[in-house]
MISE-380304 format. One record per residue (C-alpha): x, y, z. Coordinates in steps of 0.001 Angstrom, whole numbers, plus 500000, padded with zeros to 6 digits. Layout:
<recs>
@c1 = X&c2 = Y&c3 = Z;
...
</recs>
This chain:
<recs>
@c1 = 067252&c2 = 715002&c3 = 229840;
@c1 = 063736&c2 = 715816&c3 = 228653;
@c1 = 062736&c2 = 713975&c3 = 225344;
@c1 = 059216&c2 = 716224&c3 = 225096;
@c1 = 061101&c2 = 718914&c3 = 223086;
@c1 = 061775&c2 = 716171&c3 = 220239;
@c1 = 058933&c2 = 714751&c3 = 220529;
@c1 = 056283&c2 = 717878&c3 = 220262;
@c1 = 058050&c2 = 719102&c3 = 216985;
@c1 = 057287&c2 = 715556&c3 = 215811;
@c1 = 060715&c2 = 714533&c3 = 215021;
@c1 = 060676&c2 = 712407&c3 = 211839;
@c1 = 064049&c2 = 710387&c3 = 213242;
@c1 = 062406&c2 = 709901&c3 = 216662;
@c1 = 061981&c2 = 706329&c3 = 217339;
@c1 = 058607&c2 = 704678&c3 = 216877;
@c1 = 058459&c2 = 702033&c3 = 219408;
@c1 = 058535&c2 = 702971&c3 = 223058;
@c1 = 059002&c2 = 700791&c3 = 226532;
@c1 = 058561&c2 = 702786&c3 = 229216;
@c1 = 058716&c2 = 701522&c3 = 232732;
@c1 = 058708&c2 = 703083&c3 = 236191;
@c1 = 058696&c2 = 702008&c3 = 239919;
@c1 = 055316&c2 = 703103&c3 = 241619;
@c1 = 057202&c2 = 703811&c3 = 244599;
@c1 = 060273&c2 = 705876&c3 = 242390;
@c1 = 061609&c2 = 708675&c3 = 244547;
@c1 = 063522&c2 = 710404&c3 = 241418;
@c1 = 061034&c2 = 710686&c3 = 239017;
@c1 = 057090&c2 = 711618&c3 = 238643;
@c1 = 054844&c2 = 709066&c3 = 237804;
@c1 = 053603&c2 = 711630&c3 = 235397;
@c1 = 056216&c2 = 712264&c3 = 233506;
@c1 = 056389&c2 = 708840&c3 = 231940;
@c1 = 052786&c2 = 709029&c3 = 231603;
@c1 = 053108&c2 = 712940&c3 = 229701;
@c1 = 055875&c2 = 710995&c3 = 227799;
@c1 = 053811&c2 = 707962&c3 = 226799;
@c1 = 051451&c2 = 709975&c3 = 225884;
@c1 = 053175&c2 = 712422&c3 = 223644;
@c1 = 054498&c2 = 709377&c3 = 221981;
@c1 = 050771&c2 = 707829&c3 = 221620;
@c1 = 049762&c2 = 711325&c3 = 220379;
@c1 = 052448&c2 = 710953&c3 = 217335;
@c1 = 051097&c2 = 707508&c3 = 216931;
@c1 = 053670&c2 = 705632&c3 = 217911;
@c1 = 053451&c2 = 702151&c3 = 219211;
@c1 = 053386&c2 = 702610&c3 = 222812;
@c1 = 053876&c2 = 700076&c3 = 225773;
@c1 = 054103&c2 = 701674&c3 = 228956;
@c1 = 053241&c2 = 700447&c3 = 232922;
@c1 = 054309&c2 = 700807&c3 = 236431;
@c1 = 055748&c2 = 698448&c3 = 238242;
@c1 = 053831&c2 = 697927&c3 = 241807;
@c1 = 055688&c2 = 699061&c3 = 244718;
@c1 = 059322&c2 = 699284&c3 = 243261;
@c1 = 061752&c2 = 702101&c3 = 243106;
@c1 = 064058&c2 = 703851&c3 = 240075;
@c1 = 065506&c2 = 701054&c3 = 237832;
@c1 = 063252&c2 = 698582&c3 = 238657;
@c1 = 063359&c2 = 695671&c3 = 235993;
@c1 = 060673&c2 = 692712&c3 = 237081;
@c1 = 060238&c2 = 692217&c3 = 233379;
@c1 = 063011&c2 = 691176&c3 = 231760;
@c1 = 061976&c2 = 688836&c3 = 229424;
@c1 = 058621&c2 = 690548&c3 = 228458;
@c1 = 060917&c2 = 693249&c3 = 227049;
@c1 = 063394&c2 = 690910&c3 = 225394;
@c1 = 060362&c2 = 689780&c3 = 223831;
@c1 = 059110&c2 = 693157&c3 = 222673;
@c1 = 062620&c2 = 693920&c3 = 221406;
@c1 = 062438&c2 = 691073&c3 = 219340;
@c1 = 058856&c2 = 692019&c3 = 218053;
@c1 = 059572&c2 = 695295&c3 = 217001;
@c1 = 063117&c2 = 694448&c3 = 215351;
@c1 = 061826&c2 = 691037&c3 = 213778;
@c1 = 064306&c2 = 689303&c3 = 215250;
@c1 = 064211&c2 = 685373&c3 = 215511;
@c1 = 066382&c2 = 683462&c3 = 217531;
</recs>
């Protein structure tokens, strides 16, 4: 699946907070497409928080609670 289409015609429903994460060491997908895709998103101006994580492969997740964090952030959540 290839989110650029939605996001080049500017999509007005597209969401406006992105977490984008990807192994450095990913054998199934490009380093620079989650870059192109952060960027794209940037471009829109959309808040954008995107990294690699050092030496790890597809699905990494070394940041769990950052993100639960930025979930709640974005939402407004308070627990």
């Amino acid at each position: 699946m290839n989110p650029m289409h939605f996001l080049k015609e500017g999509n007005p429903g597209r969401s406006r907070h992105w977490w984008i994460r990807l192994g450095t060491d990913d054998t199934d997908t490009a380093l620079t497409v989650s870059a192109n895709l952060a960027a794209a998103a940037d471009n829109l101006g959309d808040e954008v928080d995107h990294a690699y994580y050092w030496d790890q492969g597809h699905g990494a997740d070394t940041d769990p609670d950052a993100f639960l964090a930025w979930v709640a952030r974005v939402t407004g959540h308070r627990g």
